[in-house]
Structures are given as structure tokens and as C-alpha cells.
C-alpha positions in Angstrom: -8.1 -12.1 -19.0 -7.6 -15.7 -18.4 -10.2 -17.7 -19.9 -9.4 -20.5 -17.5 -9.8 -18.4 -14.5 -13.6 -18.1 -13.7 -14.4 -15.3 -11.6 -18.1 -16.6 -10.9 -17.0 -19.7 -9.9 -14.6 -17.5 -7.3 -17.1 -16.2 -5.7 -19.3 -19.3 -5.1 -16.5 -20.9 -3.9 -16.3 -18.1 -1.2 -19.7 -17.1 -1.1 -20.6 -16.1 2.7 -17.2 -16.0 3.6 -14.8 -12.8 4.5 -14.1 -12.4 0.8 -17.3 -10.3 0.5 -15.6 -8.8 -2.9 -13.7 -10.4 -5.7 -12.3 -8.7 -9.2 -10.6 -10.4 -11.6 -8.8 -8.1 -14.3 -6.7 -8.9 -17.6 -4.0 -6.8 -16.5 -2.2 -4.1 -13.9 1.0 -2.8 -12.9 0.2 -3.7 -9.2 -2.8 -5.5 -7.5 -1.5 -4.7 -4.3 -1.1 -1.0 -5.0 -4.4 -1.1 -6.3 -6.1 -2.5 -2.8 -3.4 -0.2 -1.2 -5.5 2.8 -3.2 -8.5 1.4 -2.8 -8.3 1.3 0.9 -6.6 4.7 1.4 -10.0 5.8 -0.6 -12.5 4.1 1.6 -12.8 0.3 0.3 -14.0 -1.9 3.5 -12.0 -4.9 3.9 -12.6 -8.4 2.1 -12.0 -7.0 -1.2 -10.4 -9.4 -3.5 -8.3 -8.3 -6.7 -7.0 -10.7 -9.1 -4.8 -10.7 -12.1 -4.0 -12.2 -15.4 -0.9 -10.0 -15.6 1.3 -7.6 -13.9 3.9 -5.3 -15.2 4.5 -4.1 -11.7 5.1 -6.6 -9.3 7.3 -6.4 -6.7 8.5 -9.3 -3.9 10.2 -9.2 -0.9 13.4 -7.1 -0.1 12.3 -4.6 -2.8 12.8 -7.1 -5.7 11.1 -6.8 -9.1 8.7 -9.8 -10.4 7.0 -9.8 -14.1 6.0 -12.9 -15.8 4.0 -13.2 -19.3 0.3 -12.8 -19.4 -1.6 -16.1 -19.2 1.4 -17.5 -17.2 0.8 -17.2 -13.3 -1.9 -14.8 -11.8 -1.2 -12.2 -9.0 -3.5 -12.2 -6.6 -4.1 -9.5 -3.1 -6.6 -9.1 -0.8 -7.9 -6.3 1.5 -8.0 -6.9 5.3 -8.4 -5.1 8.9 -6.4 -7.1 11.5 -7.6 -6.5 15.2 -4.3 -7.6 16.3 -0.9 -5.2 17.4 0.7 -4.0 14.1 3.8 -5.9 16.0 2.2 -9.1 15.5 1.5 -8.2 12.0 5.0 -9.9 10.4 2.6 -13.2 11.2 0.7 -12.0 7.9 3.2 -12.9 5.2 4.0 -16.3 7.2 0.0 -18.0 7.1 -0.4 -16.6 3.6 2.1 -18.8 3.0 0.4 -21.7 4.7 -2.8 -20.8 3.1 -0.8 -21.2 -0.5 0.6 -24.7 0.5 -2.4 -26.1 2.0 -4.8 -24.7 -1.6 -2.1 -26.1 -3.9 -2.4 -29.3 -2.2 -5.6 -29.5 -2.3 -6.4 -28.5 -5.7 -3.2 -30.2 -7.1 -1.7 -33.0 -4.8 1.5 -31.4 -5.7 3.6 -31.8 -2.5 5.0 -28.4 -2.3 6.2 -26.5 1.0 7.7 -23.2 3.1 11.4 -22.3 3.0 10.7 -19.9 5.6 10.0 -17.0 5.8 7.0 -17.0 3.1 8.9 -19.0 -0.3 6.3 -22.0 -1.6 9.0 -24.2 -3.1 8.5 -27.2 -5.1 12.0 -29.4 -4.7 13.6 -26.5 -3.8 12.3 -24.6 -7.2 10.2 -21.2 -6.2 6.1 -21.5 -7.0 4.9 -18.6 -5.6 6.0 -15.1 -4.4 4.4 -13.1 -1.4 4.4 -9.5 -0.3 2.3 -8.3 2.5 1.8 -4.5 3.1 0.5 -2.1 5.6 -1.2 0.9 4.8 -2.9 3.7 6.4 -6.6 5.0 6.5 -8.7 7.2 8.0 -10.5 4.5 9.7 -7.6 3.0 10.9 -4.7 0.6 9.7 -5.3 -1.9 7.2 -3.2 -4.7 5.3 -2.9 -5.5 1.5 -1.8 -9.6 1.6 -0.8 -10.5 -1.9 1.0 -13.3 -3.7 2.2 -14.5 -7.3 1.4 -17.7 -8.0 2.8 -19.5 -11.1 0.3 -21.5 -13.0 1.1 -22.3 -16.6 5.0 -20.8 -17.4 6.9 -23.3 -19.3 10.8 -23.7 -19.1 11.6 -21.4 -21.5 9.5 -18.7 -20.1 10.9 -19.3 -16.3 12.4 -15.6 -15.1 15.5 -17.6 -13.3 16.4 -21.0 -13.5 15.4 -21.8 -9.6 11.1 -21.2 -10.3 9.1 -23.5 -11.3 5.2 -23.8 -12.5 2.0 -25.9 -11.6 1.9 -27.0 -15.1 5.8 -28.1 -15.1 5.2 -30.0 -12.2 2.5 -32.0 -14.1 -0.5 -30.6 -12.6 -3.6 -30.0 -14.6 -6.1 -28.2 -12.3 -7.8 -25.4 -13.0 -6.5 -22.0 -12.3 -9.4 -20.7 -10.6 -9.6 -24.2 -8.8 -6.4 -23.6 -7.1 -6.9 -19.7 -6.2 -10.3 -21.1 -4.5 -8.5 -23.0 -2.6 -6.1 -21.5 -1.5 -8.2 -18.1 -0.7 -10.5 -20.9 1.3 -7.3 -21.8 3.2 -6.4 -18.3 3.5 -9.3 -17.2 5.1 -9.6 -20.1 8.0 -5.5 -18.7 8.8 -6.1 -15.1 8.8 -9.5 -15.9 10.9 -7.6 -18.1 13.5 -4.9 -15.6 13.7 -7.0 -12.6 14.2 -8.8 -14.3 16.7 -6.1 -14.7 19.1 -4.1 -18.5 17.6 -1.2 -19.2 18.0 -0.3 -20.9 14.6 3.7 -21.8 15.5 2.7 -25.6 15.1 1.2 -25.2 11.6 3.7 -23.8 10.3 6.2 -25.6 11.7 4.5 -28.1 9.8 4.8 -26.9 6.4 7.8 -24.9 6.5 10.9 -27.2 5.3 13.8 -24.8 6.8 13.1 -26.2 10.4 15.4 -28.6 11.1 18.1 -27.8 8.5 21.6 -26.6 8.8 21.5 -22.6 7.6 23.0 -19.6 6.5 21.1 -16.4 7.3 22.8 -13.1 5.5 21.9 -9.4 7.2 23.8 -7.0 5.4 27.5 -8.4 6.0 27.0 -10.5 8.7 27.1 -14.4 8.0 25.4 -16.4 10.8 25.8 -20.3 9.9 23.7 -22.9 11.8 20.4 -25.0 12.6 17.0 -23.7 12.2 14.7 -25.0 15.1 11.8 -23.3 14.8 10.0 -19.8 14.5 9.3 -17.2 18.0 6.0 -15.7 18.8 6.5 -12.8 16.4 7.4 -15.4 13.5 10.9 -14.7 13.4 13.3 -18.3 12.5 15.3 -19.6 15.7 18.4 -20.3 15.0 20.5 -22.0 17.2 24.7 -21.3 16.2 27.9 -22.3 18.3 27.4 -19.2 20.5 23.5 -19.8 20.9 20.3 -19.0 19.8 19.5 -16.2 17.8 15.8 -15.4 16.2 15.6 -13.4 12.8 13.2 -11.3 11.7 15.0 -10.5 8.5 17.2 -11.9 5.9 18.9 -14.3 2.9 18.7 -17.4 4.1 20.0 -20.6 2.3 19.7 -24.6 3.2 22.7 -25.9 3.6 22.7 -29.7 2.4 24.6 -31.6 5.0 27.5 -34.3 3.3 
């Protein structure tokens, strides 16, 4: 286990809070498949799971993720949202937010969303998320995890775009930043579930609105400017035939001159 990650200090930190239930462990192949298993068994939501290592990991669009032990911790939580499983795409988006707003806090690193859910660092990649429905008998619930590096150094980076809190020069505690940023988390998912609308805030964080794009489906190329994100989260882009909103897809900022 991470020495420097304090799991008492964890849960004073979010002592009263929805995170009723927090776990660190040393290692796993999967803390979201291990929520996802917990919940299919009966665990209530609010269950936090945290680790030192995964051998498992897995990011968005099926991709694999793996980084040394004592290097970055994964991190998923357990929840029950009360709002349409169409809406739910929202999840991966305000986990993002959550992971800005507790790096900035704990760090003052300046770091930001390349949408949909990437936490960049001058366009170098901080922190992974995958969010995950899953099935119960007492109804649906969601597993809302994310990798965050915390201490990789430059020869132990998996590709040459990701960077590290400690290779951006910050010294915070580990379990100061995940405090944070499961602080921030909770205050998003609580607005959300309640009804918010959150398209401002992340507009705020997120630095693909206002850039020229490419957005790759499959083998369709659609080349033009991000404007913003619809109601169900999707980026707006507007092209020479239009707008179009995406759910789905590559996209990459295209630096104008």
C-alpha cells in the first residue's frame, strides 16, 4: 500500500458525507470491477475503493491502462443515480470536473478537460476515467472510477503524451489530492442528481470549447469548431454544413496557424 496515502485521514475528510465507506488496498486487477461485484452482491451505494496498484485497468473505448505500483492510485466509487439512465453519459463528464477542481485545490496545478472526460496538463494526460453501469436486484447502479497519476517519473510514463503530479512540480500529498477531489466529486454528483444543469461548469473547465477540431467515428472525419456541450453532454460542433453534437469519438485540437 501507499504509505503516503492515509486512508484515516480519507475518511475524516469525508466524514458525514455520501462516501459513507472507503477501502484503500495495495493492489487489484480492477477497482471498478470490484464495486461492479460488490454491487451486483448487495453493497449499498457510497462505497469507496482505492488502489495503490492495478494490473487491470481499463479506459475509455476498451483501452488497457497499467502503471507501476506506488506511481498513480486508481480510484471508483459506488453510486445510485435517481436520474434517467439517458442522462447517465453526464457521469463520466462531472467526474471529470470533480478531478480538476481537487487537483487544483490540493496542488494549484492549473490543469483542465479536453472533453469528453481527459484531465490534461499542457495538453499532457493526468488522469484517466471510466464510468460503468451495472445491474442489481435493487435496481441500476453506477461504478465512477478514475486513474489519477501521482508520482510516475519520465522514464516510467506508459506514452510520451501523460504526465504526473510530481512532474509537474507538485508536492501534495496523495491522500490530500484524492480528498479533494472525492469532496468535489460529491458536491457534482449531488447537484446533478438533484436535478442541475451543470453545462456552465463544465464549459468552464473543459479547454476543447472554442477550438478548431477533428472528431473521428469509425471512418468518418468531421473537421470544425467546438462550441459547447447539449443537454445529454454530447460536444457541439459546429462544421461548414452545420452543427452536429457527438456523443462519441477521437477527437483532436487542431492548433490554428
Amino acid at each position: 500500500m501507499n504509505a503516503q496515502l492515509d486512508v484515516e485521514a480519507l475518511r475524516l475528510a469525508c466524514r458525514g458525507g455520501l462516501w459513507r465507506d472507503i477501502e484503500v488496498v495495495a493492489s487489484t486487477g480492477s477497482t471498478n470491477a470490484d464495486l461492479a461485484d460488490a454491487a451486483r452482491a448487495g453493497d449499498e451505494p457510497g462505497r469507496v475503493l482505492l488502489a495503490d496498484h492495478q494490473s487491470a485497468g481499463r479506459g475509455r473505448l476498451a483501452r488497457t491502462w497499467e502503471a507501476p505500483p506506488g506511481t498513480s492510485v486508481a480510484c471508483s466509487v459506488l453510486v445510485a443515480p435517481r436520474r434517467s439512465m439517458a442522462e447517465w453519459g453526464w457521469l463520466s463528464l462531472l467526474v471529470g470536473m470533480a478531478v480538476v477542481d481537487g487537483v487544483r485545490a490540493a496542488t494549484g496545478v492549473q490543469v483542465g478537460l479536453k472533453w469528453p472526460n481527459d484531465v490534461l496538463i499542457h495538453d499532457r494526460k493526468l488522469c484517466g476515467i471510466l464510468c460503468e453501469s451495472v445491474p442489481t436486484d435493487a435496481g441500476a447502479r453506477a461504478v465512477l472510477g478514475f486513474g489519477l497519476n501521482t508520482d510516475l517519473r519520465a522514464d516510467q510514463l506508459p506514452v510520451p503524451t501523460a504526465t504526473s503530479l510530481r512532474l509537474e512540480g507538485s508536492d501534495a500529498a496523495p491522500s490530500a489530492v484524492l480528498a479533494a477531489v472525492l469532496q468535489a466529486l460529491e458536491t457534482w454528483y449531488t447537484r446533478w442528481d438533484a436535478g442541475a444543469d451543470l453545462r456552465a461548469s463544465y464549459r468552464q473547465r473543459c479547454t476543447t470549447i472554442g477550438e478548431d477540431v477533428v472528431v473521428q467515428i469509425g471512418d468518418e472525419r468531421v473537421v470544425g469548431t467546438a462550441t459547447g456541450v447539449d443537454a445529454s453532454g454530447g460536444l457541439v460542433v459546429t462544421t461548414e454544413l452545420g452543427e452536429r453534437a457527438f456523443v462519441a469519438g477521437d477527437v483532436t485540437h487542431v492548433r490554428r496557424g
